[in-house]
Structure formats: C-alpha cells, structure tokens
C-alpha positions in Angstrom: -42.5 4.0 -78.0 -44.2 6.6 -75.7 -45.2 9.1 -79.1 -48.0 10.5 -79.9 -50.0 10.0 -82.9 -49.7 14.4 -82.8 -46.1 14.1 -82.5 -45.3 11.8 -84.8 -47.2 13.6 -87.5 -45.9 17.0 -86.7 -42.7 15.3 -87.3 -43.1 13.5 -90.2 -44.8 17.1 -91.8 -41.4 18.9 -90.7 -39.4 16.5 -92.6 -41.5 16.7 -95.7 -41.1 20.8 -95.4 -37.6 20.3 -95.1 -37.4 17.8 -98.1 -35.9 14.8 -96.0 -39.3 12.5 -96.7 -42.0 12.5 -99.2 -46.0 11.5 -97.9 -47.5 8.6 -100.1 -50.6 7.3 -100.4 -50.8 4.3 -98.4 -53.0 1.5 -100.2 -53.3 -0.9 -97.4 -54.5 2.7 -95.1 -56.4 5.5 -96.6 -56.1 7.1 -93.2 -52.5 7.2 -93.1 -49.6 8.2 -95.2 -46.6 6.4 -96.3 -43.0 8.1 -95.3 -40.2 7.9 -98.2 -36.6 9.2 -97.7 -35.8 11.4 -100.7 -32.3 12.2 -102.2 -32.1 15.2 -99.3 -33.2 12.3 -96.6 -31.0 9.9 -97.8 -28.0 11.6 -97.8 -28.8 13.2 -94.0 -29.3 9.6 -92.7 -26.0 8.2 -94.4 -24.4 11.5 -92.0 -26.2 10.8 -89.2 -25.1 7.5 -89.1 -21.2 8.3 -90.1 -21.3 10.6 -87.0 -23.0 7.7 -84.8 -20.5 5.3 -85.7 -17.6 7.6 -85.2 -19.0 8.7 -81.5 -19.5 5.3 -80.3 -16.1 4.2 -81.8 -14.2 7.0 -80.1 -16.5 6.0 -76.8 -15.7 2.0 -77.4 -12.3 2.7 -77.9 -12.4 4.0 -74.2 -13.6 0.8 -72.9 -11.5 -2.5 -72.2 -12.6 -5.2 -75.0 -14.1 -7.4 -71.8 -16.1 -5.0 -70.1 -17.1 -3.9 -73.6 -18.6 -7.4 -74.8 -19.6 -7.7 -70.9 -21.9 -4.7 -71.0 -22.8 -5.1 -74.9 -24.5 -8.7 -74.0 -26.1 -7.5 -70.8 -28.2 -5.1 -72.8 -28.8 -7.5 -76.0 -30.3 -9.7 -72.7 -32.0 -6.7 -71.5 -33.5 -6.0 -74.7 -34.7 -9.7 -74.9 -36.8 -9.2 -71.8 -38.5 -5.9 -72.8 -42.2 -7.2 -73.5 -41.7 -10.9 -72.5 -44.2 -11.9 -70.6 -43.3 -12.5 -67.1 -43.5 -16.1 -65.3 -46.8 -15.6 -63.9 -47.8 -15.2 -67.5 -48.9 -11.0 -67.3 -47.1 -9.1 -69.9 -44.4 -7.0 -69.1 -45.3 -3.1 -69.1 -44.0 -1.1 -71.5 -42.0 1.8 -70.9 -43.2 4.7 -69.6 -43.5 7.9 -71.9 
C-alpha cells in the first residue's frame, strides 16, 4: 500500500490519543498490536462514511446511468488486474509509494 511500518504506527498511536482505537495484545504476534474501534471510533467511521456516500451520490447523480456503469466496470476490471501476474508469468508491480 506504499506505508511505512513508521507511518502506520504513528497513526494508529494518534487514533488511540484521540480515543478512535484501543491497542490490544495480539496473541498470534507479541510484536504487534491489535487495533479496536471504540464507541468514539465507531461513531466517526459511521460519519465518515455518511459523508462518502452522500459525495459520491451527488457526483453519480452527475453522470449518465451508462457512462456510470461503463466507467464503474472498467475499474472493477482494473482492480482485477492489479497483482495478476502477467502472461509471461512475472508478477505485476505493485504501485509505487
């Protein structure tokens, strides 16, 4: 995903500060830490995602309903060939940071 083990734990220790996530003990990893969303977490997601889904409404709703299932499958195809290996049989890279 182009993160940084540094980055990634700098922001999962910001959410805990701000009360979105508690850090477990992970028994399968001593080394790392499970992430759970708490009450704070949950409730930021649920708006996070009401305010996704009403800007990409208001954006689909400027879209013809073709074009919109045209473009929609062209990137669920896309997203299907990200890490596939090509013909020759050599992975695909992976996206550059």
């Amino acid at each position: 995903m182009g993160l940084t083990r540094q980055a990634v734990r700098e922001t999962a220790n910001a959410l805990a500060r701000e009360g979105a996530v508690e850090l477990r003990d992970n028994p399968a990893d001593r080394r790392a830490k499970l992430l759970v969303l708490t009450d704070r977490g949950r409730r930021a997601l649920r708006e996070v995602e009401r305010r996704q889904a009403e800007w990409a409404n208001e954006l689909g709703g400027r879209i013809a309903l073709p074009e919109l299932r045209a473009v929609t499958g062209l990137l669920r195809d896309l997203g299907d060939l990200v890490g596939a290996p090509d013909p020759a049989g050599s992975p695909t890279p992976a996206a550059e940071p």
